[in-house]
N, C-alpha and C positions, 0 to 999 in steps of 0.2 A: 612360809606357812602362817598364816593368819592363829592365833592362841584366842581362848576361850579370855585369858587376863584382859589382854588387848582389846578384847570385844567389852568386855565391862568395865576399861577405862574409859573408850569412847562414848558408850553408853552414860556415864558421867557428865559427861562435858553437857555445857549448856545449850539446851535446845534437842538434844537425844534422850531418847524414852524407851523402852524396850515396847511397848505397844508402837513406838513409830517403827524402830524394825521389824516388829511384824506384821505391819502393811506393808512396808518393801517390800520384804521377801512372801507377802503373802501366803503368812500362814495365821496360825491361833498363837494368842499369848503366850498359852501353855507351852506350848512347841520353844519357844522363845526360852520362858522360864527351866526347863528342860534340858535345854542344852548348856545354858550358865550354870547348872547346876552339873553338870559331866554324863548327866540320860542321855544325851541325845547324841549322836555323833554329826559332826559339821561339815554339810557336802560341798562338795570341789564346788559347783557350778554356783552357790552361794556366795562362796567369799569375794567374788567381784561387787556382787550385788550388798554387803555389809559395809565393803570398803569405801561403795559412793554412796551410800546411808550415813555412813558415820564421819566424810569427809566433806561431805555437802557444807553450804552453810548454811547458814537459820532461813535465810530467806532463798528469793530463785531468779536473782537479778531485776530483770525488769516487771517481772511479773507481781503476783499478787505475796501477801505473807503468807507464811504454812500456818492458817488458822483453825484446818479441820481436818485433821488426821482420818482417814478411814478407818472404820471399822472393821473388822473379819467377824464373819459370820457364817456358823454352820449349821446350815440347811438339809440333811439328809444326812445324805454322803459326801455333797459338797460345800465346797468354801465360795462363801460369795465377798467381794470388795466393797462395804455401802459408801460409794464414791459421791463428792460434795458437788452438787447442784446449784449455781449462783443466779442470780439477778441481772448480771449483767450480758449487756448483747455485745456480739461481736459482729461490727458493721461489716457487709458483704455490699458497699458505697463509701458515701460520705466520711465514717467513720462516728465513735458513739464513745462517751469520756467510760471510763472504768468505773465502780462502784462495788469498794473493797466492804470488808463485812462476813456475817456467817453465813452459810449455803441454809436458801430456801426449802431445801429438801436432800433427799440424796437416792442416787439408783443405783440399784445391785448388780454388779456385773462377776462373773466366776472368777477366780483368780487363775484357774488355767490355761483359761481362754486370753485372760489380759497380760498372762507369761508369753504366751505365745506371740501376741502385736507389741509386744514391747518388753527389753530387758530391762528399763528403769523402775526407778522404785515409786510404788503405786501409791506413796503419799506425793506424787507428782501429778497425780491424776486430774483432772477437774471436766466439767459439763457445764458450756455456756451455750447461748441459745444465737441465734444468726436474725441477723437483721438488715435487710436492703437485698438488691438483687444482682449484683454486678459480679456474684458467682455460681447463678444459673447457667446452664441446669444443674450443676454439678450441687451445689447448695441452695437452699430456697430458704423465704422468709420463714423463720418460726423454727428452720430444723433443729434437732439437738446435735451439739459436736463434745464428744469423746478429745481432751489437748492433753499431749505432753508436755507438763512445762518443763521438764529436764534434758527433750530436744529442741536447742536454740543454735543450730548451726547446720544452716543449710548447705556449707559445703560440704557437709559429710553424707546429707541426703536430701534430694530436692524433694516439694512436696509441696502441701496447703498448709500452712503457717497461722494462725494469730499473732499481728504483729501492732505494736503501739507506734502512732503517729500523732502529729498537733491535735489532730481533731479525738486522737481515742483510740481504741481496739478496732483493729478491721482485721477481715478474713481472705488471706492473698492465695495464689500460687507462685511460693517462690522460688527459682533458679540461681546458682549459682556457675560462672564459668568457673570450666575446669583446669585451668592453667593459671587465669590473673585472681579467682576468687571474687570479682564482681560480682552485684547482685542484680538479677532482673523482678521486677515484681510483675504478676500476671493477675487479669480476671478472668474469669473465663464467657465471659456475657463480654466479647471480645467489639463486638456493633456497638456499644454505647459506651464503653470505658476503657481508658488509654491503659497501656504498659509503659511501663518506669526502666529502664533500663540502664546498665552499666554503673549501679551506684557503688558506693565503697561501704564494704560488709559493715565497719561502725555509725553509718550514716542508715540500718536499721534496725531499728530496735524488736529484738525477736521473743514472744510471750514464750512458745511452744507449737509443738506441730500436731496437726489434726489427725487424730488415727480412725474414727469412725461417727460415722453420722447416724442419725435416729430421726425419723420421718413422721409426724401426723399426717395419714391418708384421710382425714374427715368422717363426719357422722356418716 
């Protein structure tokens, strides 16, 4: 059983904040403060969710640094996530170099809603924007992609990836075999762009995986 002690020695350690635990576990600071304090009692389905907050390291491999912790914000009755919006595109082609830095903006998504698509912790979050077409129709230029950087392991679940190459961030569909753990890379604009097939899982470098897209219909 996870101790409240435990919890705020980790919270010590360098790079942990108790505003960063409470965008993991998305709730309000107070909620946070609360329970270090002995108010609040500490639910079961939490403490996984503490444990890879406060085990994590500072950074998230190959991806960006933890530069912009979420916000929690309450709006009514509910909690919203103000998750960090970057600059940079994530090539759906060629490929497009990274460009680290503060989030341009940020979009509020509910925190119950982004419990429910994902059990990682929501300073994992990020919104990058798509560029190129070679994962039409499934993605088009300009959409916005919702990425997990804290899922980097496609053998646990296949899906649409951000994954870093020579040329920069691109937007795959990637597979994994189920026996040898090789990796297939896919686009789905399958007429104009090959699939990469049978590579060996260190031979890709995995940002996070795409949980939801966000669409400009036009004026």
């Amino acid at each position: 059983m996870l101790s409240i002690e435990q919890i705020r020695e980790g919270l010590s350690q360098p790079g942990k904040s108790q505003k960063g635990l409470a965008a993991a576990l998305g709730v309000d600071n107070s909620q946070i403060s609360r329970l270090l304090a002995g108010r609040r009692q500490l639910r079961t389905h939490e403490i996984p969710m503490i444990l890879a907050y406060l085990e994590a390291e500072g950074g998230t491999g190959h991806g960006r640094s933890r530069t912009a912790m979420p916000e929690i914000v309450q709006i009514g009755g509910d909690r919203f996530a103000m998750l960090p919006v970057y600059e940079t595109a994530v090539s759906a082609g060629p490929g497009r170099e990274a460009e680290d830095g503060a989030p341009v903006t940020r979009i509020a998504f509910r925190t119950d809603w982004l419990r429910q698509i994902t059990r990682g912790s929501i300073g994992e979050l990020v919104v990058l924007t798509v560029d190129g077409d070679s994962m039409e129709p499934t993605l088009r230029q300009g959409d916005s992609v919702l990425v997990d950087m804290g899922q980097q392991r496609p053998q646990q679940k296949d899906g649409i990836y951000v994954i870093r190459t020579d040329g920069g961030l691109q937007v795959k569909r990637v597979a994994a075999h189920p026996v040898t753990g090789r990796i297939t890379i896919i686009s789905d604009n399958k007429d104009h762009y090959p699939a990469y097939a049978d590579l060996a899982p260190e031979e890709v470098a995995v940002i996070g995986r795409v949980l939801w897209l966000g669409r400009h219909l036009g004026a």
